[in-house]
C-alpha positions as CSV (number, residue, x, y, z in Angstrom):
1,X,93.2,71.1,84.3
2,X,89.8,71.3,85.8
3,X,87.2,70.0,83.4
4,X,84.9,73.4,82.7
5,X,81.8,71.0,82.0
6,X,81.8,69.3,85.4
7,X,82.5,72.3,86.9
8,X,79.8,74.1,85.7
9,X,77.1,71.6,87.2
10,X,78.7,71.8,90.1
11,X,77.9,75.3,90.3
12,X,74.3,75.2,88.9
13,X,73.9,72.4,91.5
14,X,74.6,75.3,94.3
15,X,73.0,78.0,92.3
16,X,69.7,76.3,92.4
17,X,70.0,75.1,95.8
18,X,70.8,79.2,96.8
19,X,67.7,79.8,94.9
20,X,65.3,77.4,96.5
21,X,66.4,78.8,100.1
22,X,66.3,82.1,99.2
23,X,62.4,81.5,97.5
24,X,61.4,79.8,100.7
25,X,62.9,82.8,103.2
26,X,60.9,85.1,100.8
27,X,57.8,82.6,101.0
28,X,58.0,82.7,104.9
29,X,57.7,86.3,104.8
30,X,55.3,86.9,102.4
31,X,52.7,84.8,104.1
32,X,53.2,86.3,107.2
33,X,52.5,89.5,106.0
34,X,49.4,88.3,104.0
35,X,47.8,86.6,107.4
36,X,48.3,89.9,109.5
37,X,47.2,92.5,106.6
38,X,46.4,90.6,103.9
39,X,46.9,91.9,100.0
40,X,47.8,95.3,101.6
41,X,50.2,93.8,104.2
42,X,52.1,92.2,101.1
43,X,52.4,95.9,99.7
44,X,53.6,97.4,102.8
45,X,56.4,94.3,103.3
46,X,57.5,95.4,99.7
47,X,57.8,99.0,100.3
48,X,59.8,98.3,104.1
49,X,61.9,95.3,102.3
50,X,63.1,98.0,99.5
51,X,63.6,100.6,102.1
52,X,65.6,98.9,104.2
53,X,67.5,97.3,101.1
54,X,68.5,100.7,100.7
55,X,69.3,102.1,103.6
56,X,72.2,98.5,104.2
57,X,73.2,99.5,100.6
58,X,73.9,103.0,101.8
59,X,76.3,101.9,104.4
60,X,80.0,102.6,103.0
61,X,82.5,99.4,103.1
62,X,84.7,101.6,104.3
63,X,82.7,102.6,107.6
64,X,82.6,99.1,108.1
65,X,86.5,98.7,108.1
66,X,86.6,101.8,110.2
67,X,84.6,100.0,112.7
68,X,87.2,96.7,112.5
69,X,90.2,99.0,113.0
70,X,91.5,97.8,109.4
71,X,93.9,100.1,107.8
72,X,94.7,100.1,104.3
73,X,97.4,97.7,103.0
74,X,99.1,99.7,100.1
75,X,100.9,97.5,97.1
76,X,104.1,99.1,98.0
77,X,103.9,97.7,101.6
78,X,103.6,94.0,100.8
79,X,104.3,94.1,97.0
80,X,104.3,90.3,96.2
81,X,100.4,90.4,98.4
82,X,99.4,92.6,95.9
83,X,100.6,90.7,92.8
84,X,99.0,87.3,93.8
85,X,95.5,89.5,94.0
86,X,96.1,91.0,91.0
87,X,96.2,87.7,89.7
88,X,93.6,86.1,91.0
89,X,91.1,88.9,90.3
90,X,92.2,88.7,86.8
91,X,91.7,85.0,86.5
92,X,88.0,85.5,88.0
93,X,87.0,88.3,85.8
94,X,87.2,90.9,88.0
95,X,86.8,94.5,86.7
96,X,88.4,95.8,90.0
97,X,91.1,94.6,92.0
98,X,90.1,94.5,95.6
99,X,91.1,97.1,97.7
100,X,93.1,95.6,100.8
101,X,92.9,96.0,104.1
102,X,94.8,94.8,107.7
103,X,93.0,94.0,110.4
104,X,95.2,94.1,113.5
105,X,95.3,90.8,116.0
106,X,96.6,87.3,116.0
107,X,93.7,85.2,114.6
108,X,94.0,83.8,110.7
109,X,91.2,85.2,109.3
110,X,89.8,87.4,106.0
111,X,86.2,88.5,104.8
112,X,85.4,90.4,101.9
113,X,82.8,93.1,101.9
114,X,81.2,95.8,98.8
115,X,80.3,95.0,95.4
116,X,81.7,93.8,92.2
117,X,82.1,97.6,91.3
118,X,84.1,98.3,94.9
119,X,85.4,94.7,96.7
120,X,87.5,95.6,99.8
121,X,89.1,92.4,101.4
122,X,90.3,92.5,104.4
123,X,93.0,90.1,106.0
124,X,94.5,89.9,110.0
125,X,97.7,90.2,110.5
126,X,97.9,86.7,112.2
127,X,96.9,85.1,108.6
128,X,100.2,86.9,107.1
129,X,102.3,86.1,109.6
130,X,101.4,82.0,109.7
131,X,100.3,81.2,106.4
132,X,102.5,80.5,103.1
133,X,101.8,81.5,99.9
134,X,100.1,78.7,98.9
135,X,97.8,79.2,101.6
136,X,97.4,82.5,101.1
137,X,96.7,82.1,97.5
138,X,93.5,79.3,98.3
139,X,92.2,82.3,100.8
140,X,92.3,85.3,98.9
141,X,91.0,82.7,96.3
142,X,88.1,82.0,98.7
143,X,87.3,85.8,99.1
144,X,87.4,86.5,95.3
145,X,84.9,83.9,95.0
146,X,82.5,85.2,97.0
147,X,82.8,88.9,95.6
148,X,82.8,87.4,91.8
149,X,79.5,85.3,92.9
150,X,77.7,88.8,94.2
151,X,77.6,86.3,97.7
152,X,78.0,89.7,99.4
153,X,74.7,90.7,97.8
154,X,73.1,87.3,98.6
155,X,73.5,87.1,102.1
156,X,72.7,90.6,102.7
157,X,69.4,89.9,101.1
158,X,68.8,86.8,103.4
159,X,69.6,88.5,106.3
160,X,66.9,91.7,105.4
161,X,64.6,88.6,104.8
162,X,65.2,86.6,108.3
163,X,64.8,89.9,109.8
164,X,62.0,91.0,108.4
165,X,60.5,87.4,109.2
166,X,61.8,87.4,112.6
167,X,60.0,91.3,113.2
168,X,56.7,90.2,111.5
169,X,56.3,87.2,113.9
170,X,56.9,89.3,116.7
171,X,53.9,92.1,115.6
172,X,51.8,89.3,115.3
173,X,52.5,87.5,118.6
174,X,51.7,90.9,120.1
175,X,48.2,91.3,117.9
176,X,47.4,88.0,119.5
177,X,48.4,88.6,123.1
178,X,45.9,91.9,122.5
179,X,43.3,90.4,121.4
180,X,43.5,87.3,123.8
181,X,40.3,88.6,125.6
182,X,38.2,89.0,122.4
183,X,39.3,85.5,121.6
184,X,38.4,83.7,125.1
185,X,35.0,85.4,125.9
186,X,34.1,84.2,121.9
187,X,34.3,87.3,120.0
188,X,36.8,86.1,117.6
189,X,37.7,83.3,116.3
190,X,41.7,82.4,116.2
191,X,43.3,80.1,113.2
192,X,45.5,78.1,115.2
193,X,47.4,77.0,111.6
194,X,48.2,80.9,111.4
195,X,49.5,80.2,115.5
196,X,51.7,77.9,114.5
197,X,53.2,79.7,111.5
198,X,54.1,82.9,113.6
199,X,56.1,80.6,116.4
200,X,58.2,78.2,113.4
201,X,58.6,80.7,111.1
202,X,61.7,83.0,112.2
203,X,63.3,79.5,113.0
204,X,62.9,78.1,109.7
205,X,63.4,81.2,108.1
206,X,67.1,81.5,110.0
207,X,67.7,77.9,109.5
208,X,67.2,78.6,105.9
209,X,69.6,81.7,105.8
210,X,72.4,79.6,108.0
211,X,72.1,76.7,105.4
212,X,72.2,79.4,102.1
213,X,75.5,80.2,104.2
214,X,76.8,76.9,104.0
215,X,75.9,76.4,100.6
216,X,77.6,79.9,99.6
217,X,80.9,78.9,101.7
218,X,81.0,75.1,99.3
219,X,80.5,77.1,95.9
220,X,83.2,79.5,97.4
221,X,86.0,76.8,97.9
222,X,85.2,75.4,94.9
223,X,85.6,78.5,93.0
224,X,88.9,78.9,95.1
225,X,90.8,75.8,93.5
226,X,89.1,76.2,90.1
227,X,91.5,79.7,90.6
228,X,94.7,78.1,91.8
229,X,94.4,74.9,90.4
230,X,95.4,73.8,94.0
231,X,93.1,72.3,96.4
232,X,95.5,71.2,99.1
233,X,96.6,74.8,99.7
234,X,92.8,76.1,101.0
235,X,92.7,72.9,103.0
236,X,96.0,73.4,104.4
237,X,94.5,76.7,105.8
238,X,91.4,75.6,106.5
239,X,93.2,72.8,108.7
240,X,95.1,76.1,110.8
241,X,92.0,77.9,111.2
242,X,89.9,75.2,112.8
243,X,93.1,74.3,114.9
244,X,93.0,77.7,116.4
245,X,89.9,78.4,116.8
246,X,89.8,75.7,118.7
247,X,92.6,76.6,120.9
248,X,90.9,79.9,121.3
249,X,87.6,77.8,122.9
250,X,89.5,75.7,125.1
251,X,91.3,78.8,126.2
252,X,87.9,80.0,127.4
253,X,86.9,77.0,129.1
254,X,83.8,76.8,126.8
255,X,81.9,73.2,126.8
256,X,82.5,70.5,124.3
257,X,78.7,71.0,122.7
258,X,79.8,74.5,122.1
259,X,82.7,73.3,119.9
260,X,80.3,70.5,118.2
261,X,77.5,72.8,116.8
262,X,75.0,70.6,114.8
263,X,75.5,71.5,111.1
264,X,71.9,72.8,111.0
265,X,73.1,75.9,113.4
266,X,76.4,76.6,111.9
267,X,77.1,79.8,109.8
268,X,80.1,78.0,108.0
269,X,80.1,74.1,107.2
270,X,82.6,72.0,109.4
271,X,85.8,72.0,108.3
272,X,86.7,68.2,108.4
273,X,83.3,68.3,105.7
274,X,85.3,71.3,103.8
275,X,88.1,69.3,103.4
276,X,86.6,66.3,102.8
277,X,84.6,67.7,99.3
278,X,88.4,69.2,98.6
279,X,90.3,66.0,98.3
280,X,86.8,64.6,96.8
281,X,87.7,66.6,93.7
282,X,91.7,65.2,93.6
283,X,90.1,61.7,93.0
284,X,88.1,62.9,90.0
285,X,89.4,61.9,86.6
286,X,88.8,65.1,85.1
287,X,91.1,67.0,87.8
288,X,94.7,67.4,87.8
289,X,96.9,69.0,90.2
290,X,99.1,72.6,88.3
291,X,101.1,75.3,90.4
292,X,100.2,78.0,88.2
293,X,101.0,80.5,91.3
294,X,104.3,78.9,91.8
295,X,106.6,81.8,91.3
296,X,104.9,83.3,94.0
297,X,104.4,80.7,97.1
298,X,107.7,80.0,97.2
299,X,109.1,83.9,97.3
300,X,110.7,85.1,100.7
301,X,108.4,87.9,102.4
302,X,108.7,91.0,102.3
């Protein structure tokens, strides 16, 4: 059994380090907006922010799968699939079971898009065909995690805000590239402070948004075993992932420093890191080891 107590710091832990990223990307932007407009400039970033909320929130999950070439995966298809979801959802307190979808090719992967109200997950064919059950079970884990969290929501957000960051710095680089005449024959005067904001902020601000990503992607695998009650399963599929992903670079010739991204830069955290916090929570005390999903890793496919 996982104890719930130590569980639940380790997710305020991650809440509260969300939080503090996503209040800084929204700091960032705010004071952008205040040096090139000032209490008015605040008002119009609010208006465009909740615009353009709304117009991302318009897009249908389905367009996107469209756009993927996923195809729906019915229950009577893959009928065991559909029972380990089923599962899962109901063990995180889902009010719908995630609509499925198959996304052609040969790379193990899945993402999960929409809300609470209408999750769609979608898995490759290559992540069928080479994973077992148990594997299976720690990544559809994964994804339910991130939909029961609202991560969907959360990143979304960050992205509207790096965005938004990244478009403000630009308007004012232009202001001062236009004004660069008033400023060298002494007309104006130039805040160099307010220079130097407009050149770091889009970085920090995406450094922010890739380490809320990270953040997201630890709470997510935690969430995942606290599911299955098995932590070596994710890892195991982790472990094939990286593997051929890997594969996939060296196929394309690409340089070693591609394949060793700082952590700072990387969307995901490593995976040897992954892992590592997985088999951290084996050695706990309060963690032991239950094949609740049993039944179901060890049935022939359909």
């Amino acid at each position: 059994m996982i104890d719930p107590v130590r569980w639940q710091q380790h997710s305020q832990r991650n809440f509260w380090h969300s939080a503090l990223l996503l209040l800084g990307m929204a700091g960032f932007i705010a004071l952008l907006g205040w040096l090139l407009a000032g209490s008015g400039g605040l008002l119009l970033l609010l208006f465009g922010g909740l615009l353009l909320w709304g117009l991302r929130r318009s897009i249908s999950p389905l367009t996107v799968m469209r756009l993927y070439r996923a195809r729906p995966l019915m229950p009577q298809q893959f009928p065991a699939l559909w029972q380990l979801l089923q599962q899962l959802s109901q063990r995180a307190g889902l009010t719908q079971v995630p609509q499925l979808f198959l996304l052609p090719g040969s790379l193990l992967n899945a993402f999960a898009i929409g809300s609470q109200q209408r999750p769609l997950i979608a898995i490759t064919e290559g992540a069928l065909q080479q994973l077992d059950w148990r594997e299976l079970a720690g990544v559809l884990a994964h994804e339910i995690s991130h939909i029961r969290s609202n991560d969907l929501q959360v990143m979304a957000l960050a992205d509207t805000l790096s965005r938004g960051t990244s478009l403000l710095a630009t308007m004012g680089q232009l202001l001062l590239l236009l004004n660069l005449p008033l400023i060298m024959l002494g007309f104006a005067s130039i805040n160099w402070w307010a220079i130097l904001l407009l050149l770091v902020a889009p970085t920090l601000s995406v450094l922010a948004q890739l380490a809320l990503s990270r953040t997201r992607e630890y709470d997510a695998d935690l969430n995942a075993v606290q599911l299955t009650g098995d932590a070596d399963g994710l890892a195991s599929a982790l472990v094939q992932i990286e593997q051929q992903q890997q594969n996939w670079l060296q196929r394309l010739l690409l340089p070693e420093s591609v394949m060793s991204l700082p952590s700072a830069l990387r969307t995901h955290p490593q995976t040897r890191e992954r892992i590592l916090r997985l088999q951290a929570l084996k050695q706990q005390p309060w963690f032991q080891q239950h094949e609740v999903l049993s039944p179901l890793w060890h049935r022939p496919r359909d």
